[in-house]
mmCIF file of the N, C-alpha and C atoms, coordinates in Angstrom:
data_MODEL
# 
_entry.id   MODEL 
# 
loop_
_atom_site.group_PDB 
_atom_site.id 
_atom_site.type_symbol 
_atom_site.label_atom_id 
_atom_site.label_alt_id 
_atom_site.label_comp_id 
_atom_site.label_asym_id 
_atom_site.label_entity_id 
_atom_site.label_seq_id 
_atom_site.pdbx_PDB_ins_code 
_atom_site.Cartn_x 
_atom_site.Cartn_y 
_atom_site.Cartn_z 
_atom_site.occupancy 
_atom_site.B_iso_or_equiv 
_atom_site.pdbx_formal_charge 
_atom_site.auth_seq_id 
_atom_site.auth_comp_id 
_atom_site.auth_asym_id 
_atom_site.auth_atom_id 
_atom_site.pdbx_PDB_model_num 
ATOM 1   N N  . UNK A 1 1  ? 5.172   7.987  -15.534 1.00 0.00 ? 1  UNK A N  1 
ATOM 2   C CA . UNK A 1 1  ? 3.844   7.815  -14.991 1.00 0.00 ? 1  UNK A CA 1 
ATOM 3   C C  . UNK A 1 1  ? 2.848   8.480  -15.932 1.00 0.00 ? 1  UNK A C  1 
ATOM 4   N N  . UNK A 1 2  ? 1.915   7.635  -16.276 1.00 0.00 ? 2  UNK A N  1 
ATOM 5   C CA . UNK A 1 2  ? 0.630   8.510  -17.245 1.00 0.00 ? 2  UNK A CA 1 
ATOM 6   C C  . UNK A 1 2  ? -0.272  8.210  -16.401 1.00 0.00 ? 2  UNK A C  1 
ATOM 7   N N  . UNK A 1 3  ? -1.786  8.953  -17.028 1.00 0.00 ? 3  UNK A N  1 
ATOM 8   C CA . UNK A 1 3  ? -3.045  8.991  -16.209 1.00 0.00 ? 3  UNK A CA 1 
ATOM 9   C C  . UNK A 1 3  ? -4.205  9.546  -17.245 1.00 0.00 ? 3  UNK A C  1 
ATOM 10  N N  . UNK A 1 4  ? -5.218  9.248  -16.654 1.00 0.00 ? 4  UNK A N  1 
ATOM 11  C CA . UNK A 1 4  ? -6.160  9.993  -17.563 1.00 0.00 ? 4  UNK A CA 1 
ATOM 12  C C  . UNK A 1 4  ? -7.158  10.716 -16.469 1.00 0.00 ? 4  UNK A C  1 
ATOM 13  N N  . UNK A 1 5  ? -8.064  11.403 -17.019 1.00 0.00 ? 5  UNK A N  1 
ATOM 14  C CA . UNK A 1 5  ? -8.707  11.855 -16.015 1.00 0.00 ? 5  UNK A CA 1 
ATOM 15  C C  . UNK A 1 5  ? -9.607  11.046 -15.516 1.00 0.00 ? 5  UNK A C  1 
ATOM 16  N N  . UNK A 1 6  ? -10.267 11.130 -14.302 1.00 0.00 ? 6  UNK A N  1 
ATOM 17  C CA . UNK A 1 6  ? -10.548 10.386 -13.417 1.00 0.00 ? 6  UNK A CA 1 
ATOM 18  C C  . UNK A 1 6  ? -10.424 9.131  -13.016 1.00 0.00 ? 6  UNK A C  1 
ATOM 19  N N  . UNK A 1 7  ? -8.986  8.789  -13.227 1.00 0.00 ? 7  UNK A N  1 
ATOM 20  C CA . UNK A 1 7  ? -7.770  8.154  -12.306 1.00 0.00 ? 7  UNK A CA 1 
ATOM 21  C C  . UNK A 1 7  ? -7.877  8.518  -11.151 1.00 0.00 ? 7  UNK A C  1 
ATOM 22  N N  . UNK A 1 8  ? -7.531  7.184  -10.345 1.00 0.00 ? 8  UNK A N  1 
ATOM 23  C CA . UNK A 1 8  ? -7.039  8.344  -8.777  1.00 0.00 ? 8  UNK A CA 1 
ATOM 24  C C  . UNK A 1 8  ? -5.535  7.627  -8.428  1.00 0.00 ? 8  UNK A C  1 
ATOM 25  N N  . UNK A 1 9  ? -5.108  9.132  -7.918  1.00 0.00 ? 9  UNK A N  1 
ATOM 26  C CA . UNK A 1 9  ? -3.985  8.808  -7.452  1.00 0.00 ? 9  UNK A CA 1 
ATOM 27  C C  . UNK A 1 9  ? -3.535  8.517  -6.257  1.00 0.00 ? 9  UNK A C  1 
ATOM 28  N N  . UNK A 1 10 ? -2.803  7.088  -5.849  1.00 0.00 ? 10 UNK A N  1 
ATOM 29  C CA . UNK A 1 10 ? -2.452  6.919  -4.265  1.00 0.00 ? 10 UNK A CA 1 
ATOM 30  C C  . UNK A 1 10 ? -1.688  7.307  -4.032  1.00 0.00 ? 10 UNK A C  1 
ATOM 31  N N  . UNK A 1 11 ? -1.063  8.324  -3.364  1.00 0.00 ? 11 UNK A N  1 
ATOM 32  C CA . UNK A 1 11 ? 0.250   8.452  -1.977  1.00 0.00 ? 11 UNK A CA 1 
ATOM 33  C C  . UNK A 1 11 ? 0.287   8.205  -0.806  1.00 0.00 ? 11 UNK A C  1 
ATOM 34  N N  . UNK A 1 12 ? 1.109   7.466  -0.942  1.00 0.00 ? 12 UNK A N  1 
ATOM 35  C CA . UNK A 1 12 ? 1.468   6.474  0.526   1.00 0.00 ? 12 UNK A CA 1 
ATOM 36  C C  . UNK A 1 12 ? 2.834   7.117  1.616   1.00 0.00 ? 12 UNK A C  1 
ATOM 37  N N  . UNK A 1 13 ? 1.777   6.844  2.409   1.00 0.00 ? 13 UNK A N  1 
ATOM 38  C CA . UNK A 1 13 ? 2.264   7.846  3.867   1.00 0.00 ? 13 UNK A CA 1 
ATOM 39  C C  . UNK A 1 13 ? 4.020   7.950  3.573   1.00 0.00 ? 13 UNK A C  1 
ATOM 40  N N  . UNK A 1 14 ? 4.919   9.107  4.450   1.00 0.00 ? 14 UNK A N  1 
ATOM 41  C CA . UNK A 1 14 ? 5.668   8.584  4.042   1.00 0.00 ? 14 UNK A CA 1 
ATOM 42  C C  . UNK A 1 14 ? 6.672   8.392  5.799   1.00 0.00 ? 14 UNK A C  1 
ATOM 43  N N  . UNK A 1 15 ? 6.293   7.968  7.025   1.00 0.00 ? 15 UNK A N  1 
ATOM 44  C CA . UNK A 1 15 ? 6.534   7.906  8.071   1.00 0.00 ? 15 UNK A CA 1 
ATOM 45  C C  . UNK A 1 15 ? 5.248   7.065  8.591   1.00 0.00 ? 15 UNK A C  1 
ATOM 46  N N  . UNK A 1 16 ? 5.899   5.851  9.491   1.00 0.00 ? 16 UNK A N  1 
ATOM 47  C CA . UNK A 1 16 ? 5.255   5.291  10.552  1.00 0.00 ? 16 UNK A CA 1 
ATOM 48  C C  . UNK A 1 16 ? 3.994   6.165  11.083  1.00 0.00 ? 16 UNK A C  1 
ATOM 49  N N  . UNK A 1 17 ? 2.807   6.221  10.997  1.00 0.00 ? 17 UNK A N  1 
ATOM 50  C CA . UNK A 1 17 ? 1.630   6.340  11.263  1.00 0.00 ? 17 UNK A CA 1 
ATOM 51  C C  . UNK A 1 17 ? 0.723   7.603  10.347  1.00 0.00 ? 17 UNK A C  1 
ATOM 52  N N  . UNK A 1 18 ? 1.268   7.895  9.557   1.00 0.00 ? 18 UNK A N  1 
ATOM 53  C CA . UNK A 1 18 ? 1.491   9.168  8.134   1.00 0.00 ? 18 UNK A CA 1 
ATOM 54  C C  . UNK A 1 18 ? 0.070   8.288  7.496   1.00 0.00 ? 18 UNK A C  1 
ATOM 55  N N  . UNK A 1 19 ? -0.955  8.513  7.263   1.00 0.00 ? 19 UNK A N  1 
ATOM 56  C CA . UNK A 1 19 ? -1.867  7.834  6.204   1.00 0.00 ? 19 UNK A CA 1 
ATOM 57  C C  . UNK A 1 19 ? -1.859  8.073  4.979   1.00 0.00 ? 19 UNK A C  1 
ATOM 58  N N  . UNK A 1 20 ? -1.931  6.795  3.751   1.00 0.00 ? 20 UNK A N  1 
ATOM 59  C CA . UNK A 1 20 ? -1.719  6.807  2.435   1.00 0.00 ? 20 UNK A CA 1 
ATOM 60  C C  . UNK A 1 20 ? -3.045  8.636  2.121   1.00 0.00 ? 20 UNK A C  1 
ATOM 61  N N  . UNK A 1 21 ? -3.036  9.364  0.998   1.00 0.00 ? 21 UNK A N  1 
ATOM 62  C CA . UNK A 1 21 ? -3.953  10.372 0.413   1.00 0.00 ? 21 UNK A CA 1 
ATOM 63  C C  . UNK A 1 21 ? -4.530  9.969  -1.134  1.00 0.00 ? 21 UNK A C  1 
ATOM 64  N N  . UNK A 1 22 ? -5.591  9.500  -0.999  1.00 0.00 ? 22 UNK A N  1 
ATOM 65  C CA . UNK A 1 22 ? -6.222  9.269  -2.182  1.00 0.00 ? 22 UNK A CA 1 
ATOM 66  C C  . UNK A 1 22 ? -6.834  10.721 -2.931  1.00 0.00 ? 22 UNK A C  1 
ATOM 67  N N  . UNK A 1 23 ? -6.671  10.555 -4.421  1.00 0.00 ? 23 UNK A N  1 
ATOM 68  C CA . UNK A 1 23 ? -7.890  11.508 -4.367  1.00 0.00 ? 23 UNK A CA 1 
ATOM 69  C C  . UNK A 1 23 ? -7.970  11.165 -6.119  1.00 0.00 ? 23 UNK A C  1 
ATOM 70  N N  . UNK A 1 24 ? -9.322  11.899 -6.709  1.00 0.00 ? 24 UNK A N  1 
ATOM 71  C CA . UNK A 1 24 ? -9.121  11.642 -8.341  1.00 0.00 ? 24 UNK A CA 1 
ATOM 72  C C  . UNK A 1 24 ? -9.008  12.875 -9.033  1.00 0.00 ? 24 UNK A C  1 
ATOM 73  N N  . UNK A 1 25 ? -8.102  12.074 -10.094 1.00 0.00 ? 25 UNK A N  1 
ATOM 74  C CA . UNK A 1 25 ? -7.580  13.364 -11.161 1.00 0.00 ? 25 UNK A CA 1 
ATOM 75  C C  . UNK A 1 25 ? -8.383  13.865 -11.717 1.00 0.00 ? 25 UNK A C  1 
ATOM 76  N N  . UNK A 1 26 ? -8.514  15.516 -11.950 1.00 0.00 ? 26 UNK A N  1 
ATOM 77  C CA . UNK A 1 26 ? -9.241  16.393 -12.304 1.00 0.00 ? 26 UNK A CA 1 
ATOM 78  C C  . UNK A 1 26 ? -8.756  16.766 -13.782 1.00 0.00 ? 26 UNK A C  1 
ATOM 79  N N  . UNK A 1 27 ? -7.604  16.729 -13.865 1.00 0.00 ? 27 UNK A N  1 
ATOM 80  C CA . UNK A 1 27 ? -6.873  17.509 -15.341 1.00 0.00 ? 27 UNK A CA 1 
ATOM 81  C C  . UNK A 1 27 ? -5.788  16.791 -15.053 1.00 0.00 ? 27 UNK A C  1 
ATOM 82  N N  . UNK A 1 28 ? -5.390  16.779 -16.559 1.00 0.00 ? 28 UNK A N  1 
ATOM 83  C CA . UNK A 1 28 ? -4.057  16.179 -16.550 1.00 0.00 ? 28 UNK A CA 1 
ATOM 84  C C  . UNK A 1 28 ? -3.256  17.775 -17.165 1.00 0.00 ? 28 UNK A C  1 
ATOM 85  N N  . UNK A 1 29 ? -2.136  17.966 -17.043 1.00 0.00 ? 29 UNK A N  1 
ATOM 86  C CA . UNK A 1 29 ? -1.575  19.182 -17.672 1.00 0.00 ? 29 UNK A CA 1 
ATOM 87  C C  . UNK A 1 29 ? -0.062  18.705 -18.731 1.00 0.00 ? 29 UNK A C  1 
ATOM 88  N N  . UNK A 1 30 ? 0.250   17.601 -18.632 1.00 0.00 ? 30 UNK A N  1 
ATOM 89  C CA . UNK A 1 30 ? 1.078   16.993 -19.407 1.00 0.00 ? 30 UNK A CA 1 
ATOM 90  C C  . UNK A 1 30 ? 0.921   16.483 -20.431 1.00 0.00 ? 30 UNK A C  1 
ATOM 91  N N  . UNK A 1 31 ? 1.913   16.600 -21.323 1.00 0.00 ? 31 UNK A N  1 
ATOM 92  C CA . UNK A 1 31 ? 1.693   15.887 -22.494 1.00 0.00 ? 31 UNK A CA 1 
ATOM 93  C C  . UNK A 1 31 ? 1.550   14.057 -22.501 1.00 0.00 ? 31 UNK A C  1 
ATOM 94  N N  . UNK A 1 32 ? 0.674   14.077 -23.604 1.00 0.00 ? 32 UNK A N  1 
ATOM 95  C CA . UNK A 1 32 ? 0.575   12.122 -23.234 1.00 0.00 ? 32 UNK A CA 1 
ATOM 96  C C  . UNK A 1 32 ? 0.204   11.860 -22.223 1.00 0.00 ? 32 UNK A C  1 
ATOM 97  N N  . UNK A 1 33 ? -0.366  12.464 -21.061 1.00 0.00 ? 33 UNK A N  1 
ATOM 98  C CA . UNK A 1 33 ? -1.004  11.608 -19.897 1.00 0.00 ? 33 UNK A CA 1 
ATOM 99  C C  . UNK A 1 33 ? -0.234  11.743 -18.986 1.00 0.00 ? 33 UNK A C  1 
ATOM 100 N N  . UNK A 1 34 ? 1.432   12.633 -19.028 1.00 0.00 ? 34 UNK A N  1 
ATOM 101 C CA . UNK A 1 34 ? 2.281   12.779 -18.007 1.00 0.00 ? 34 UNK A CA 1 
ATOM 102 C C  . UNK A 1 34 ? 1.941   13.971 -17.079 1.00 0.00 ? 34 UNK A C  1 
ATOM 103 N N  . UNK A 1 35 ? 2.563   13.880 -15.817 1.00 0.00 ? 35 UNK A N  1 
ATOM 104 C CA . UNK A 1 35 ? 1.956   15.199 -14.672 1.00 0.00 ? 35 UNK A CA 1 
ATOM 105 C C  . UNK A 1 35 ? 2.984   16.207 -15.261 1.00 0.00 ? 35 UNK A C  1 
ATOM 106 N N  . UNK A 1 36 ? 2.243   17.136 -14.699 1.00 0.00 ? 36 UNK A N  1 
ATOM 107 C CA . UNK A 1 36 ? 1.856   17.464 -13.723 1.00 0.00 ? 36 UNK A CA 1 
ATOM 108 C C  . UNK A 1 36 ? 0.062   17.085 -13.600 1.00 0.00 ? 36 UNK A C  1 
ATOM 109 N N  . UNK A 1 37 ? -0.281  16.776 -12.753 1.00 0.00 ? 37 UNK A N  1 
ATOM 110 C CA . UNK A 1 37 ? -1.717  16.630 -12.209 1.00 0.00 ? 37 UNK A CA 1 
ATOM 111 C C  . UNK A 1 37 ? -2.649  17.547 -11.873 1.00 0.00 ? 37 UNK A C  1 
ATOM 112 N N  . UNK A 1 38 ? -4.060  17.556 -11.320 1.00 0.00 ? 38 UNK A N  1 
ATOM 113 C CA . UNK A 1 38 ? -4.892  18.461 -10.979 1.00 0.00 ? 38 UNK A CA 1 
ATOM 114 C C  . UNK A 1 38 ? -5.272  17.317 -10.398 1.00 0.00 ? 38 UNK A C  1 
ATOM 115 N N  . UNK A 1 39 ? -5.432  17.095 -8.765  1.00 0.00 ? 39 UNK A N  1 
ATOM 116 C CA . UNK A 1 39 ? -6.172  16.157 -8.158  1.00 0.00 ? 39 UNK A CA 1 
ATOM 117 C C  . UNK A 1 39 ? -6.934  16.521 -6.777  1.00 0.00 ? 39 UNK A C  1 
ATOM 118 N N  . UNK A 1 40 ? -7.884  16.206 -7.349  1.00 0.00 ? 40 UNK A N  1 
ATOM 119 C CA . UNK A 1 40 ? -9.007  16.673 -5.888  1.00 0.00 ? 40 UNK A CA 1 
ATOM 120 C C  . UNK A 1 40 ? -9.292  15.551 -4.883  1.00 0.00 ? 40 UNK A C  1 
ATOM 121 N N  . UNK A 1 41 ? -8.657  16.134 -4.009  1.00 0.00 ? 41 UNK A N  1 
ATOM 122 C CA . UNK A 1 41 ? -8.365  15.048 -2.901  1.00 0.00 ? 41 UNK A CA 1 
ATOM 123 C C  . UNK A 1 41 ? -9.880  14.786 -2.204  1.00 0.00 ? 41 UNK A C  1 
ATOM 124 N N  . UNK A 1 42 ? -9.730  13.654 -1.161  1.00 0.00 ? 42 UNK A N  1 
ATOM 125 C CA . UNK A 1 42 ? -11.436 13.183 -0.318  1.00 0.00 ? 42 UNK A CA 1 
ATOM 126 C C  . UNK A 1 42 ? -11.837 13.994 0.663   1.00 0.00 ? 42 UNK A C  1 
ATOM 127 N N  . UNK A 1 43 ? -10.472 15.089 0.868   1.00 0.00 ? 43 UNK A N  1 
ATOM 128 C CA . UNK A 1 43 ? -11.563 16.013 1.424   1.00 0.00 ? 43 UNK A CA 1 
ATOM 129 C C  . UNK A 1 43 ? -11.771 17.444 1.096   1.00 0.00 ? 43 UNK A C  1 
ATOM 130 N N  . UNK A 1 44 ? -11.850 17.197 -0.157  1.00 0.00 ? 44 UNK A N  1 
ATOM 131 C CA . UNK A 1 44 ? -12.311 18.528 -1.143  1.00 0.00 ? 44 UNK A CA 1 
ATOM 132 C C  . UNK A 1 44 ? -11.953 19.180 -1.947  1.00 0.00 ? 44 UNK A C  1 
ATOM 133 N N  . UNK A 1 45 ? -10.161 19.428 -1.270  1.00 0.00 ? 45 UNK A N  1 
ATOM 134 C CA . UNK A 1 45 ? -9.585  20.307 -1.545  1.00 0.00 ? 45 UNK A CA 1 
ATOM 135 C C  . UNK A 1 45 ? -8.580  20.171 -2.957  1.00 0.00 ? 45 UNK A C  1 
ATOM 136 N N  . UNK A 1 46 ? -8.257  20.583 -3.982  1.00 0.00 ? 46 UNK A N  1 
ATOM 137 C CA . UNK A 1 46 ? -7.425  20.607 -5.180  1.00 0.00 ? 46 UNK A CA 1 
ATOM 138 C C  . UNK A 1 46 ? -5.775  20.851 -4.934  1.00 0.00 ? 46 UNK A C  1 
ATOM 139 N N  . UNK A 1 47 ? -5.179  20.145 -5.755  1.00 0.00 ? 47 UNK A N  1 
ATOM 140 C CA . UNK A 1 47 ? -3.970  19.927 -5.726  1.00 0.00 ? 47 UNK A CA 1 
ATOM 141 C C  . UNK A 1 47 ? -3.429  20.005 -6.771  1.00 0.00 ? 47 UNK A C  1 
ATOM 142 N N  . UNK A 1 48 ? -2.185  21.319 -7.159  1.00 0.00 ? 48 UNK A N  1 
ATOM 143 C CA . UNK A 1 48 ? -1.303  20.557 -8.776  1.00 0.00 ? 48 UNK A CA 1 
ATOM 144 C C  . UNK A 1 48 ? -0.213  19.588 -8.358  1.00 0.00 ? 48 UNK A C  1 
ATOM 145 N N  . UNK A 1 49 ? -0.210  18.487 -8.353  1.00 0.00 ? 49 UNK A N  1 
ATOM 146 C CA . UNK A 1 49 ? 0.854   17.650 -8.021  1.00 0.00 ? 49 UNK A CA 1 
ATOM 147 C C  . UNK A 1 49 ? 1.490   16.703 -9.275  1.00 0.00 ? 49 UNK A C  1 
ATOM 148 N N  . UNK A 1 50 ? 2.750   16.958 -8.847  1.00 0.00 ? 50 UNK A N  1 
ATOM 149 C CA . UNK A 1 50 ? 4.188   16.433 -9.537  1.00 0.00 ? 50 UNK A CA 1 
ATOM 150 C C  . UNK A 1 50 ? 4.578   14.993 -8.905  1.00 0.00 ? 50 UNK A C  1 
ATOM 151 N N  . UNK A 1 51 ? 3.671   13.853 -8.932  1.00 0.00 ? 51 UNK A N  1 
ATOM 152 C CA . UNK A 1 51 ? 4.319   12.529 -8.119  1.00 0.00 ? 51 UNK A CA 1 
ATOM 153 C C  . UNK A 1 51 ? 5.336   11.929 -7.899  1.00 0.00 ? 51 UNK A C  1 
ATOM 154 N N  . UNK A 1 52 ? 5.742   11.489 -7.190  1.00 0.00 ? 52 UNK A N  1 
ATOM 155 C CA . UNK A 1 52 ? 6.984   11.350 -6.986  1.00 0.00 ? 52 UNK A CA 1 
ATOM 156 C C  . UNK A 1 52 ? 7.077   9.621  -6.603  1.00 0.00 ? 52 UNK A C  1 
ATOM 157 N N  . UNK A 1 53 ? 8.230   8.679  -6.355  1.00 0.00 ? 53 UNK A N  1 
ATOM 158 C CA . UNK A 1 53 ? 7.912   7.515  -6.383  1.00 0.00 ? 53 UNK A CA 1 
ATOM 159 C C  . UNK A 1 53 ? 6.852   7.004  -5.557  1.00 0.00 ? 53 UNK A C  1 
ATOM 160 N N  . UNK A 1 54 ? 6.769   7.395  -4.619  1.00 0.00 ? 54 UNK A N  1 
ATOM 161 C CA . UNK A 1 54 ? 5.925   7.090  -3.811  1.00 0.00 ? 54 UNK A CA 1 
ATOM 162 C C  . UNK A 1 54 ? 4.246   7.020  -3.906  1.00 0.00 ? 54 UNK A C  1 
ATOM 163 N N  . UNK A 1 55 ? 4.116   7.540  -5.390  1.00 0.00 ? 55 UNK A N  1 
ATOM 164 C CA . UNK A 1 55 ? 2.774   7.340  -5.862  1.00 0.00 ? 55 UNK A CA 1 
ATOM 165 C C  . UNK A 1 55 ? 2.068   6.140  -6.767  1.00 0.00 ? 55 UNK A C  1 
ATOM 166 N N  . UNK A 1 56 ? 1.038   6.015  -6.584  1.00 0.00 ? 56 UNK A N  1 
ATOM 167 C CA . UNK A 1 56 ? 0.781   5.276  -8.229  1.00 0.00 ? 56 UNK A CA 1 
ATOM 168 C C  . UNK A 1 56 ? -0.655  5.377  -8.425  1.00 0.00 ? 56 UNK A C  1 
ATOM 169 N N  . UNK A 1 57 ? -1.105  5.370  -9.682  1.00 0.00 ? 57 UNK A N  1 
ATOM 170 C CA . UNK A 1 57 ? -2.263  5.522  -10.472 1.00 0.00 ? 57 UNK A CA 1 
ATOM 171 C C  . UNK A 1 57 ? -2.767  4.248  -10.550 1.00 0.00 ? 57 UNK A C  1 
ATOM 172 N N  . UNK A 1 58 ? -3.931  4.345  -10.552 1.00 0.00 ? 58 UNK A N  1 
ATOM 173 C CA . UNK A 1 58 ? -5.325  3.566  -10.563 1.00 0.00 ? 58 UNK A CA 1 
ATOM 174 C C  . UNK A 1 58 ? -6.424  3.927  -11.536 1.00 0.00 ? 58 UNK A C  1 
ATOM 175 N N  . UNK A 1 59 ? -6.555  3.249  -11.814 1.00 0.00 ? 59 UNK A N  1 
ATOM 176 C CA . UNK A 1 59 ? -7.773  3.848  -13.482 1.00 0.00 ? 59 UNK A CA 1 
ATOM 177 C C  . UNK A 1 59 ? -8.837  3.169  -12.374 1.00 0.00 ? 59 UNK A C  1 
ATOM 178 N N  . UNK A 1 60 ? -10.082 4.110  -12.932 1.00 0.00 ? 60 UNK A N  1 
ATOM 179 C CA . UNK A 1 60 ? -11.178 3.494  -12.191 1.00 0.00 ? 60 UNK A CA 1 
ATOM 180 C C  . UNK A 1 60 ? -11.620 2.038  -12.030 1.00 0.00 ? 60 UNK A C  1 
ATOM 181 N N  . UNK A 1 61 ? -12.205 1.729  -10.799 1.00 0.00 ? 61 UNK A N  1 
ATOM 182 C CA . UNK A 1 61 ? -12.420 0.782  -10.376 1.00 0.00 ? 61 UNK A CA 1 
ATOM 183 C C  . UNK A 1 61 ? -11.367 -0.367 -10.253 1.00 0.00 ? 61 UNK A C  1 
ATOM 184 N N  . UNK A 1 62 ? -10.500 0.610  -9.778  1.00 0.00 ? 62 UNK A N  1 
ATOM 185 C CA . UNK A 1 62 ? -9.039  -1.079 -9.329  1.00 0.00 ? 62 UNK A CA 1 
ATOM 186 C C  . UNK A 1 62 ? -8.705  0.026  -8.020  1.00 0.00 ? 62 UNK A C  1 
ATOM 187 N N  . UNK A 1 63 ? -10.109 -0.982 -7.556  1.00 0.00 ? 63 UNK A N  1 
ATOM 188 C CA . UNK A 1 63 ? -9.874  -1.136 -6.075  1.00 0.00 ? 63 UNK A CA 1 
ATOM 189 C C  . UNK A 1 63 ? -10.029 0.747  -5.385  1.00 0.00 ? 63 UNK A C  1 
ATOM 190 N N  . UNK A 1 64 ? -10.241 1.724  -6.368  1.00 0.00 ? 64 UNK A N  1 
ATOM 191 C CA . UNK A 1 64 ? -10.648 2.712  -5.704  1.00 0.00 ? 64 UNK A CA 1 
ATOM 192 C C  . UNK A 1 64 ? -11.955 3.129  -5.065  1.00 0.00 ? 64 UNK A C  1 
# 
């Protein structure tokens, strides 16, 4: 998985009524565009996240 900054990243719920967490990347900390991440989620708060399959990247404007 690569990214650049201000990508956003989707995670999708992972249980029956669980809502997907959007938010956009702040820093990337990997080499080449790989995570670990810095993502500031929609409601404010910062995250270092390590994605896992259940994610995927969006470069701006596809559909964020």
């Amino acid at each position: 998985m690569q990214a650049n900054v201000g990508d956003t990243l989707l995670v999708h719920g992972h249980v029956v009524g669980q809502k997907d967490r959007k938010g956009q990347i702040v820093e990337v900390r990997g080499p080449g565009g790989s995570p670990p991440f810095v993502v500031r989620y929609d409601d404010g708060h910062e995250q270092l996240v390590y994605p896992g399959p259940d994610a995927v990247v969006m470069p701006p404007g596809d559909g964020s």
